[in-house]
MIBA-520599 format. One record per residue (C-alpha): x, z, y. Coordinates in Angstrom, 3 decimals. Layout:
BEGIN
NODE      east        up     north
NODE         X         Z         Y
...
//
This chain:
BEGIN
NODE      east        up     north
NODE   -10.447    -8.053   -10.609
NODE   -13.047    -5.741   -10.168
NODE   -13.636    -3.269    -7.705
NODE   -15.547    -0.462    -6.936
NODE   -17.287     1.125    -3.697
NODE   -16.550     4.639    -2.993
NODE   -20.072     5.065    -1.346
NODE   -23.658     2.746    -2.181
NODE   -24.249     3.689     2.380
NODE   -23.044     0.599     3.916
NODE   -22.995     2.404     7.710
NODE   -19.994     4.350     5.947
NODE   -18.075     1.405     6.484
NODE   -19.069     0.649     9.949
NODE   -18.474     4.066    11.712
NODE   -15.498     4.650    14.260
NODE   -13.309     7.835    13.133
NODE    -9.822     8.906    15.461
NODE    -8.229     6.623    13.618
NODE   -10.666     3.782    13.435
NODE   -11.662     3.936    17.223
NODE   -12.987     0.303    17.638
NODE   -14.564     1.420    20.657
NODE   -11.619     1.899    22.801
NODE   -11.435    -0.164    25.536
NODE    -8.086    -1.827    24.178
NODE    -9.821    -2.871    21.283
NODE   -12.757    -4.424    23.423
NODE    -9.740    -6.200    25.449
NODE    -8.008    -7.675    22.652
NODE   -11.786    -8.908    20.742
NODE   -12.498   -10.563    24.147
NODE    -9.060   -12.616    24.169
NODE   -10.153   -14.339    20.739
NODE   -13.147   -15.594    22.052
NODE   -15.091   -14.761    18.793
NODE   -18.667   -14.809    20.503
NODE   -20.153   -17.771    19.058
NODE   -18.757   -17.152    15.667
NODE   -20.035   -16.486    12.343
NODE   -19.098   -13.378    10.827
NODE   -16.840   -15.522     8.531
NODE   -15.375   -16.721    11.077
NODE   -14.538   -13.799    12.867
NODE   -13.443   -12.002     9.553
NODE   -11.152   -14.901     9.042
NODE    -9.824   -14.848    13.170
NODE    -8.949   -10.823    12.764
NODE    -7.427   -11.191     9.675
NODE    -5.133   -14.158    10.525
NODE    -4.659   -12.217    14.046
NODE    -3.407    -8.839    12.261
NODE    -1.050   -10.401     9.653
NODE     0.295   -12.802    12.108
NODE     0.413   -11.126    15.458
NODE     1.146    -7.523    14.722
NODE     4.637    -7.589    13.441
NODE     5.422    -5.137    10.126
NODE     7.913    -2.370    11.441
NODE    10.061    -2.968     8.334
NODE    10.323    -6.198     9.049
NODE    11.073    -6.330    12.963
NODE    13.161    -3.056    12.210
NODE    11.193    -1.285    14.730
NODE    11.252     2.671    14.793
NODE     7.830     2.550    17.288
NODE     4.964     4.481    14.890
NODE     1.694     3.295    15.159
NODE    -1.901     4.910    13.658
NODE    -4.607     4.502    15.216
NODE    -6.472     0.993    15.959
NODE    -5.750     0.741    19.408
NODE    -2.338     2.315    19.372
NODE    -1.402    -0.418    16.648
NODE    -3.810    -3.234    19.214
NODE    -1.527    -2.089    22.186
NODE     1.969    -2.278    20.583
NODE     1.464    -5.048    18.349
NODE     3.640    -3.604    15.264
NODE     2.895    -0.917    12.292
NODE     3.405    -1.285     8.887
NODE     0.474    -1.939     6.436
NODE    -1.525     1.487     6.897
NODE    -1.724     0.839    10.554
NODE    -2.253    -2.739    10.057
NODE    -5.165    -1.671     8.124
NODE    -6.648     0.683    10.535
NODE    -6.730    -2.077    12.943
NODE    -8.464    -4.692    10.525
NODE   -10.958    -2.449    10.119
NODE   -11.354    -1.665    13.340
NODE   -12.231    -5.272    14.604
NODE   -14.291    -5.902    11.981
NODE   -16.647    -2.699    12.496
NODE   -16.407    -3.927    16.108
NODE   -18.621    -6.245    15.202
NODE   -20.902    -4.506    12.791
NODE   -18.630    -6.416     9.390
NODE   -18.141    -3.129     7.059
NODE   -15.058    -3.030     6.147
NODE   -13.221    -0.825     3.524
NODE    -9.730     0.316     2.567
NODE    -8.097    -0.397    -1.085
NODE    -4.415     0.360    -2.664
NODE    -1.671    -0.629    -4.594
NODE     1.757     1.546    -5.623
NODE     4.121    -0.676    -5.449
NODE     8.111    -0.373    -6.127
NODE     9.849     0.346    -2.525
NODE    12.233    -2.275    -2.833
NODE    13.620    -3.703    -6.307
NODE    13.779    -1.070    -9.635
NODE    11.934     1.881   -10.359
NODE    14.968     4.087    -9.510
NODE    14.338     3.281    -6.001
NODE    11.034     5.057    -5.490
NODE     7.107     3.801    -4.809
NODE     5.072     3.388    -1.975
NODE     1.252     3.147    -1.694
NODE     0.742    -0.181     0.133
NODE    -3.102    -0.714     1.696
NODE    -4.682    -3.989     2.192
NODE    -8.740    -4.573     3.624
NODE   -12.422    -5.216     1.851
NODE   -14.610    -6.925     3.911
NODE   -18.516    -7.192     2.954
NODE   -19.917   -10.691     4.156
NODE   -23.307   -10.355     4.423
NODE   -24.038   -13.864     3.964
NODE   -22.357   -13.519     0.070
NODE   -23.872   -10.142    -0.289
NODE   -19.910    -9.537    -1.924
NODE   -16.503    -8.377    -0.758
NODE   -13.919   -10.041    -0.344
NODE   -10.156    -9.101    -0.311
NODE    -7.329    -9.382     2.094
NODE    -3.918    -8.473     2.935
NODE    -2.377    -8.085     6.427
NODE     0.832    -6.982     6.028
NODE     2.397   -10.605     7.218
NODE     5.414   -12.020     5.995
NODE     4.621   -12.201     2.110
NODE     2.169   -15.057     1.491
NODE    -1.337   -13.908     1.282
NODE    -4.674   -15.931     3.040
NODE    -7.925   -15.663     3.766
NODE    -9.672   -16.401     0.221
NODE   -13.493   -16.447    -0.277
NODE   -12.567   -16.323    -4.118
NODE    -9.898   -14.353    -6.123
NODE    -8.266   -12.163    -3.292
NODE    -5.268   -13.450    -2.536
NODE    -3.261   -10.363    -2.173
NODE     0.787   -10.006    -0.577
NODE     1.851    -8.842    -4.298
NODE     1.064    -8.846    -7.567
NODE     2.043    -5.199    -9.457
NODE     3.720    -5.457   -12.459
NODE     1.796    -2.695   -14.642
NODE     5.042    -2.343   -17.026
NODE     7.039    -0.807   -14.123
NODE     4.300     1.567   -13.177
NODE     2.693    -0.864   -10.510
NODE    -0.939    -0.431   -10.029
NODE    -3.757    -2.108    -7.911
NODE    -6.486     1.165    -7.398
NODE   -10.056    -0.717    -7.980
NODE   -11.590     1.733    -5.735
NODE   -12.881     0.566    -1.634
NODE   -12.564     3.464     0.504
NODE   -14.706     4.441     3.390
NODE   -11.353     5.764     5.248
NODE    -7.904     5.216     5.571
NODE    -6.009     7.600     2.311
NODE    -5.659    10.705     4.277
NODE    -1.680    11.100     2.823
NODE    -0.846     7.689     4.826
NODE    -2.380     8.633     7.780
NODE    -0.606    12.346     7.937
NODE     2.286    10.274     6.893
NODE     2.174     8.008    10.000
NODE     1.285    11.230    12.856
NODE     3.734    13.208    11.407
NODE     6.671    10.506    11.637
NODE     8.806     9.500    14.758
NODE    11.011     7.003    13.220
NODE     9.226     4.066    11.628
NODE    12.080     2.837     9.476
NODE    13.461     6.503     8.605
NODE     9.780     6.887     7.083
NODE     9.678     3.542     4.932
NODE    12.483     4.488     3.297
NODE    12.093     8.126     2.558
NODE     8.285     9.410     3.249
NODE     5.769     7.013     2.123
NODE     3.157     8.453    -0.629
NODE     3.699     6.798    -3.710
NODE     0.022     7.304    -5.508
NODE    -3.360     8.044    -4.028
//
């Protein structure tokens, strides 16, 4: 699977935005608690990741109507589903000077077609050490780990029912899931009726 940088300017990748705000003292809080100092930055990549699909509960799942966006909104609450999840991925990781970028699949909502798509956003990390990205998916729940290889991704589209991974790593969160998440105020009334479907 190949992929494609949106910009050749690795600081791109590194800056904080609003929404990205890595340098909010919540985020500073929660990087101290995982006691990442001594770490390589495969290792740390590896401790966010794991610490994001595992400890930040997916709304959907939890059926939790809180809304989360930014990095340290989704740090303090612990739950958001996978755009927000995202944002705080990438936060931790620029944290720490690791770029990291955003990528997309459309997915089917829940079973058929007829039910509607979503745009579902998983993390690319650059390890400096590889001089490559690598590929991972927070969302939690679904299998997916932290692979050095093929990514290991929570799902696999199925192109003949108009799934689609997007082969492009953005410098920012897709600006339609981030309106999507400050405009809402009732996490599981958006799943299920206001997600974009397509970049």
């Amino acid at each position: 699977m190949v992929f494609h940088a949106q910009s050749d300017t690795q600081s791109d990748y590194l800056r904080a935005t609003e929404i990205i705000n890595f340098e909010h003292p919540i985020i500073q809080q929660l990087i101290d608690s995982l006691q990442i100092d001594t770490k390589s930055d495969v290792e740390k990549a590896r401790i966010f990741y794991e610490f994001v699909r595992d400890e930040v509960s997916h709304s959907w799942d939890e059926q939790q109507t809180i809304v989360t966006v930014s990095a340290s909104d989704v740090a303090e609450k612990r739950t958001g589903i996978c755009y927000a999840k995202a944002n705080l991925l990438a936060a931790l990781l620029r944290h720490e000077g690791i770029p990291s970028g955003f990528c997309y699949q459309r997915l089917m909502l829940f079973d058929t077609p007829e039910q509607g798509y979503y745009l579902h956003a998983f993390n690319a990390i650059f390890l400096e050490k590889y001089a490559r990205w690598i590929f991972v998916d927070a969302r939690g729940n679904v299998f997916a780990d932290f692979s050095m290889d093929e990514p290991s991704l929570a799902f696999t589209p199925n192109e003949s029912l108009g799934e689609k991974t997007y082969k492009t790593i953005f410098t920012d969160p897709n600006e339609r899931s981030i309106q999507t998440l400050q405009q809402a105020t009732n996490a599981l009334e958006m799943y299920t009726s206001a997600l974009p479907d397509e970049l």
